[in-house]
C-alpha positions as CSV (number, residue, x, y, z in Angstrom):
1,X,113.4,72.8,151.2
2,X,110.9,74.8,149.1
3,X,107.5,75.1,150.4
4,X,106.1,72.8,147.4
5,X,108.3,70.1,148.3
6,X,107.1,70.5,152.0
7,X,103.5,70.0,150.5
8,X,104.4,66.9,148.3
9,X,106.4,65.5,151.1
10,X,102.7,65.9,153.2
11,X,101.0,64.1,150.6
12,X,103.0,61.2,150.5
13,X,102.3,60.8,153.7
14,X,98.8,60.2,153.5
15,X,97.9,56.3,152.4
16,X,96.6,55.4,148.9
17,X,97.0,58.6,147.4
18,X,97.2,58.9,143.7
19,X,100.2,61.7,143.5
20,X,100.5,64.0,140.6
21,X,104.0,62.8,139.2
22,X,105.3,66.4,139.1
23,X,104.7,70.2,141.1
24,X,103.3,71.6,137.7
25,X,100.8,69.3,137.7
26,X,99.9,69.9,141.8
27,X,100.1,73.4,140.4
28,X,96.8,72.4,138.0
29,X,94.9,71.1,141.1
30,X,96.1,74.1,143.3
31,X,94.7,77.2,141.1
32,X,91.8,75.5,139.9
33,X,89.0,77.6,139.9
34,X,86.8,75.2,142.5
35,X,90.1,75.2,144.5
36,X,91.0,78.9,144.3
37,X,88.0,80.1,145.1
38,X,88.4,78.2,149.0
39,X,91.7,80.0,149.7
40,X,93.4,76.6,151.2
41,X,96.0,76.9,153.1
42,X,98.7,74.2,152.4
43,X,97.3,71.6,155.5
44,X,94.0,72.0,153.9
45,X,94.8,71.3,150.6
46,X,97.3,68.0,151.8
47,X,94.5,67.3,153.8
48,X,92.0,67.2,151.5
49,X,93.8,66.2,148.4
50,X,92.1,62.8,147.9
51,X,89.0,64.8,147.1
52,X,90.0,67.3,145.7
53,X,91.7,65.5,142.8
54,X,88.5,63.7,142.2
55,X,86.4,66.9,142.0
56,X,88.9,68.7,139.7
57,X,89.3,65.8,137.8
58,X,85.4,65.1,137.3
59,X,84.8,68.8,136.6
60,X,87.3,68.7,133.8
61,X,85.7,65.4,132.2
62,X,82.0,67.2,132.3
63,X,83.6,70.0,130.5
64,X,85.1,68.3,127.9
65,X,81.1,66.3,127.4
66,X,79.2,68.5,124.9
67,X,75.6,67.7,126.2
68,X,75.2,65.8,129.2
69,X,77.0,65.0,132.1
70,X,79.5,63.0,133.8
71,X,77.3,61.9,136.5
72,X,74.0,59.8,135.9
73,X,72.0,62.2,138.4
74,X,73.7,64.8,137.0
75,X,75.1,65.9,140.6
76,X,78.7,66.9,141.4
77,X,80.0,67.0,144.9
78,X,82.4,70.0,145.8
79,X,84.4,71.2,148.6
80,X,83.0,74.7,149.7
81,X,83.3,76.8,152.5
82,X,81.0,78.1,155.3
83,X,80.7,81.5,156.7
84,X,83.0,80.3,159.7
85,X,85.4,79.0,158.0
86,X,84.9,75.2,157.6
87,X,85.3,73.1,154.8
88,X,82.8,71.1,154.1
89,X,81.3,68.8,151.5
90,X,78.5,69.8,149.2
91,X,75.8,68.2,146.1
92,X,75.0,70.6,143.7
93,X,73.4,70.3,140.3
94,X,76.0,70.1,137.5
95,X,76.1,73.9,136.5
96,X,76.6,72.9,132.9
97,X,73.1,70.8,132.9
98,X,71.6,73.2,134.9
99,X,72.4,76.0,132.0
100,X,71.7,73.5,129.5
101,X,68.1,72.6,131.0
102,X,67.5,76.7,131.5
103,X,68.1,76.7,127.5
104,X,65.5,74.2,127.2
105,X,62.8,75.4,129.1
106,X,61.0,77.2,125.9
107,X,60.6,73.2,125.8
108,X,57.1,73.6,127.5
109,X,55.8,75.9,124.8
110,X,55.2,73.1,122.9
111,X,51.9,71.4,122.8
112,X,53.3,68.5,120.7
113,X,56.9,68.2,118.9
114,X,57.9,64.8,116.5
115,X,61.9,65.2,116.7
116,X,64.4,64.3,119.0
117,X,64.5,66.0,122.3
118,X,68.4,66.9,121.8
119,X,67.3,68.7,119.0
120,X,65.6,71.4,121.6
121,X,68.8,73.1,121.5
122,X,68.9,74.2,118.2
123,X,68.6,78.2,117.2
124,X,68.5,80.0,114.2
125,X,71.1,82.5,115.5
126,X,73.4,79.8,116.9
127,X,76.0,78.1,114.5
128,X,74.3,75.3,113.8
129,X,74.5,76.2,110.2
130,X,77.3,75.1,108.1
131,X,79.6,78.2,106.5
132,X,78.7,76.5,103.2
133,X,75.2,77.2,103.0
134,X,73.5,77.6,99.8
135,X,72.2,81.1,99.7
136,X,68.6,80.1,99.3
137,X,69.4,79.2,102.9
138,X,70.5,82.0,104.3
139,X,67.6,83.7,102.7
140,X,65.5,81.5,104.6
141,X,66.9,82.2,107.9
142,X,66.9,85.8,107.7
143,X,63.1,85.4,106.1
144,X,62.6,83.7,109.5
145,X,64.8,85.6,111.8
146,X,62.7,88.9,110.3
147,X,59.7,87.1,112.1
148,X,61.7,86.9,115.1
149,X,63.0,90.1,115.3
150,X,59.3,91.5,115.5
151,X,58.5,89.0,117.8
152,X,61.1,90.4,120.6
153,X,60.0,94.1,119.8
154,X,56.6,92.8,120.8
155,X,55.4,89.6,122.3
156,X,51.9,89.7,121.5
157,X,52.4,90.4,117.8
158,X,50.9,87.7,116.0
159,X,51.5,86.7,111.9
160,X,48.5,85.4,110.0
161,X,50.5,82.8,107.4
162,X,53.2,80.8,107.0
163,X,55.2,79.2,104.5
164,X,55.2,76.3,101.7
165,X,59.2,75.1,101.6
166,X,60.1,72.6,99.3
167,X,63.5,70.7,97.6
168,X,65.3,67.7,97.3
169,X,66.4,65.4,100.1
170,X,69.2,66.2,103.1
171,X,69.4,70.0,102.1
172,X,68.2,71.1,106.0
173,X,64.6,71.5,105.5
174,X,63.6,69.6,108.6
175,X,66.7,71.0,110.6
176,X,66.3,74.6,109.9
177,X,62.3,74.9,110.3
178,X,63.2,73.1,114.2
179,X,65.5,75.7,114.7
180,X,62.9,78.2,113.9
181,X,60.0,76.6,116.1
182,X,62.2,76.8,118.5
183,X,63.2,80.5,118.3
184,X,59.2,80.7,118.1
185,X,58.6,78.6,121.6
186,X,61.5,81.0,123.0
187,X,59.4,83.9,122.7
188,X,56.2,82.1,124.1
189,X,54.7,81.1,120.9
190,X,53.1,78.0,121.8
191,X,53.9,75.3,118.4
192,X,53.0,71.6,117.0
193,X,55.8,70.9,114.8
194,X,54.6,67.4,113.4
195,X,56.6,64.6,111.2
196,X,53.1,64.2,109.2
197,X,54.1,60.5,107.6
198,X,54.0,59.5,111.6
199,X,50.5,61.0,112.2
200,X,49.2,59.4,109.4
201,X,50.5,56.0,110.7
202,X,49.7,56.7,114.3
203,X,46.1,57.9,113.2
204,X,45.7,54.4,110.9
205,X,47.0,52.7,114.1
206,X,44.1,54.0,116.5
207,X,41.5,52.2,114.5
208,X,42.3,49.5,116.6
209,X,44.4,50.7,119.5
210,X,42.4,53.3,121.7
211,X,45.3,54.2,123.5
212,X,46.9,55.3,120.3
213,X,43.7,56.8,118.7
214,X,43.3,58.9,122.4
215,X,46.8,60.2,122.0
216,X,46.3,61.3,118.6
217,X,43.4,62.9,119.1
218,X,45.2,65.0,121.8
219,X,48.0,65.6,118.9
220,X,45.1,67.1,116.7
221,X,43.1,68.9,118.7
222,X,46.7,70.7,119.6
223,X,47.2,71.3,115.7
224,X,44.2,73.0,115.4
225,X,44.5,75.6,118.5
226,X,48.6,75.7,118.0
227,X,49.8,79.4,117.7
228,X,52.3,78.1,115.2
229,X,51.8,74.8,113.5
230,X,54.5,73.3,111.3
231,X,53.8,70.0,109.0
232,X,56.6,68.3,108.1
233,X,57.3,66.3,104.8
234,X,53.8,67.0,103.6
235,X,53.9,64.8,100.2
236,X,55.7,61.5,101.9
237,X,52.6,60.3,103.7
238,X,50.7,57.4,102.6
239,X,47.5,59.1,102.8
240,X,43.6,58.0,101.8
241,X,40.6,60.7,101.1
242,X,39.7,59.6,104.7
243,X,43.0,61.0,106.2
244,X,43.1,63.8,104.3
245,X,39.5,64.9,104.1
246,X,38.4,63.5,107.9
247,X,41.2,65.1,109.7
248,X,43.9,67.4,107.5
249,X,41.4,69.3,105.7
250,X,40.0,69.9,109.5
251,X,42.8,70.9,111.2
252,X,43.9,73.3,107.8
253,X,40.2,74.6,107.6
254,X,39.9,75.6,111.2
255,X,43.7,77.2,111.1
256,X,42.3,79.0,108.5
257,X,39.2,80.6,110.3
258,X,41.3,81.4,113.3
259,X,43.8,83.3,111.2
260,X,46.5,80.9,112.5
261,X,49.8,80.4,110.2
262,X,51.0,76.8,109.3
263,X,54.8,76.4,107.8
264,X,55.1,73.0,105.2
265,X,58.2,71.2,104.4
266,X,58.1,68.9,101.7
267,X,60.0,67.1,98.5
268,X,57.4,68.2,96.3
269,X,56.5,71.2,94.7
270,X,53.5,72.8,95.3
271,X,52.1,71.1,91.9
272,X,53.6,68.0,92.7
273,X,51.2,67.9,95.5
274,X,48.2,68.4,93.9
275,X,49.0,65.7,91.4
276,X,49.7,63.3,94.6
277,X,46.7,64.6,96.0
278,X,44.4,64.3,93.4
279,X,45.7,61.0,92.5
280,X,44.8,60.1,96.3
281,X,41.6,61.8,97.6
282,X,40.3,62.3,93.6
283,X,39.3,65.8,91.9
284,X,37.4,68.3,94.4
285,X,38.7,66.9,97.8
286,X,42.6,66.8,96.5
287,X,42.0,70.7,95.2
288,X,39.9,71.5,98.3
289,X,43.1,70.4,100.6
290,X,45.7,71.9,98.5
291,X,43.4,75.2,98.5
292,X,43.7,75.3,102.4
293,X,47.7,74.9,102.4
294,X,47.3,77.7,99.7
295,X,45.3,79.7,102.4
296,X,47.3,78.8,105.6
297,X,50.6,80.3,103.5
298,X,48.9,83.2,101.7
299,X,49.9,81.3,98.8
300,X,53.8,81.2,99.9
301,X,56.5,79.3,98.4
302,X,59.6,78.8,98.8
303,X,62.1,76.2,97.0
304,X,65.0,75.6,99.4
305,X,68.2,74.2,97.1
306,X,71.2,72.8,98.2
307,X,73.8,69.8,98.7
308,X,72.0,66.7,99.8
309,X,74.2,66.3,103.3
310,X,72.3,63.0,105.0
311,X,72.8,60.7,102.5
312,X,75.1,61.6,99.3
313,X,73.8,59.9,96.2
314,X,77.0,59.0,94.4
C-alpha cells in the first residue's frame, strides 16, 4: 500500500474528521505554504489534520477577500514550530490586514479628511484609474504626479499654489484629487481634504449645538495651518455672506499669507462662481472671495472632461 493510502487510512481513523474526498486534494493541504514550511512528517500531519484544514482553509478564504478579513479581530491561528522541534499553536495578526494597515498609516498625516476611510487606499500610481480615461485625465495625474516626483527627490520641498478643477458630474474629480492627497500624506505632507457642502452644514449646525460648533472649529483652524488643503465641490454649498465672508474668506486669506497652496474641485467654472458668489455674498465680498481662490491657485485652472461614470444621464 502506497504511503498516501497509509496516511488516508490514518485519518480515517481519527473521529469527526471532515476527509478530503480524494489524495489530490490532501495533496493541496500537504504543500501548502503554512504547511510546508513545518516539514510534517506523515504522524504530524494525520495528527494534526483537523487543524490544519481549518487553517489552510481560512487562509484561502482571506485571500480571496479584497479588503478586510475573515476574522472579526482580524487574528488567524497557525501551527508553527519551535526551535526544539514542537508544534505548537499560534495568534498572529492577519498578514494581509497587517500590510493593508502599514499602507494606511500616511492616514495620520491628515489633520481632517470628509471621504470614506476605505478610500485611504487609493494612489495615483496604482490602477485605480480606468484604461478609458479621457486624456484631460491623464494630464491631470501626471500634472500631479510631477508634484510628487519632486516631493520624493526632497521632502522638505514645499509648492506655493494649487489648482482650480472643474467639469460636469461623475467624471473622477473627487476620486482622483483623494488619490493625490493621499500620495501627498505619503510623503508627510500634512492635508485637510474637505467635502465643503458638509462644512457649511456642520458650521450652520453649531449655532445651536456646541459640540458640533467645537468640532468644526477644530476642522477650521486645521484648514488654515494644513500644509495642503483641498476644498471639494466649491460651488454646491448653500452658502450666506456670513459663511463665506466670517470663515472661507478667513481660512483662504490666511493660506494666502502663509504661502500655503489650496486645490478646488468644483461643477462650476471659475466664472460660474463668481456669478454664484456674487449672487450670494453681493458685489465686493463675492469678488473679494473669488480673488483669494484666484490667489491660493496662482490663478490655475483646469477643466477636467469626461464620461459621467456615477450616475449616466440617459
Amino acid at each position: 500500500m502506497s504511503e498516501k493510502l497509509d496516511l488516508i487510512k490514518i485519518l480515517k481513523s481519527i473521529e469527526h474528521q471532515n476527509l478530503p474526498d480524494n489524495n489530490d486534494q490532501l495533496d493541496l493541504y500537504k504543500t501548502h505554504p503554512l504547511v510546508e514550511r513545518l516539514h510534517l512528517t506523515e504522524e504530524e500531519f494525520a495528527k494534526n489534520f483537523i487543524f490544519i484544514k481549518r487553517m489552510v482553509d481560512e487562509k484561502i478564504a482571506c485571500d480571496n477577500l479584497p479588503d478586510k478579513c475573515i476574522n472579526a479581530n482580524s487574528i488567524h491561528t497557525i501551527l508553527v514550530r519551535n526551535k526544539n522541534g514542537r508544534l505548537f499553536y499560534n495568534a498572529i495578526e492577519c498578514p494581509k490586514m497587517k500590510m493593508f494597515n502599514k499602507n494606511l498609516e500616511h492616514g495620520k498625516n491628515y489633520l481632517y479628511y470628509s471621504f470614506a476611510p476605505d478610500e485611504l487606499k487609493l494612489s495615483l500610481s496604482k490602477k485605480y484609474f480606468d484604461d478609458d480615461n479621457h486624456p484631460s485625465k491623464i494630464q491631470l495625474i501626471q500634472r500631479f504626479l510631477g508634484i510628487i516626483k519632486n516631493l520624493k527627490k526632497n521632502k522638505n520641498a514645499k509648492f506655493e499654489y494649487g489648482l482650480y478643477i472643474f467639469g460636469s458630474y461623475g467624471i473622477g474629480k473627487t476620486y482622483t484629487t483623494i488619490a493625490f492627497a493621499n500620495d501627498l500624506a505619503r510623503e508627510g505632507k500634512k492635508v485637510v481634504f474637505c467635502f465643503l457642502p458638509l462644512l457649511v452644514m456642520n458650521i450652520k449646525e453649531g449655532i445651536n449645538n456646541e459640540q458640533v460648533k467645537a468640532k468644526t472649529s477644530n476642522i477650521i483652524n486645521n484648514m488654515k495651518k494644513a500644509d495642503v488643503l483641498f476644498l471639494d465641490d466649491i460651488g454646491a454649498e448653500k452658502g450666506s455672506n456670513w459663511i463665506y465672508s466670517e470663515h472661507l474668506n478667513i481660512i483662504l486669506n490666511c493660506r494666502m499669507e502663509h504661502k500655503l497652496p489650496t486645490f478646488f474641485t468644483s461643477n462650476l467654472s471659475v466664472e460660474q462662481l463668481k456669478t454664484k458668489l456674487i449672487t450670494n455674498c453681493g458685489l465686493i465680498p463675492g469678488n473679494r472671495l473669488l480673488q483669494r481662490i484666484l490667489a491660493t491657485t496662482n490663478n490655475q485652472t483646469f477643466k477636467l472632461e469626461g464620461i459621467n461614470k456615477r450616475y449616466p444621464i440617459k
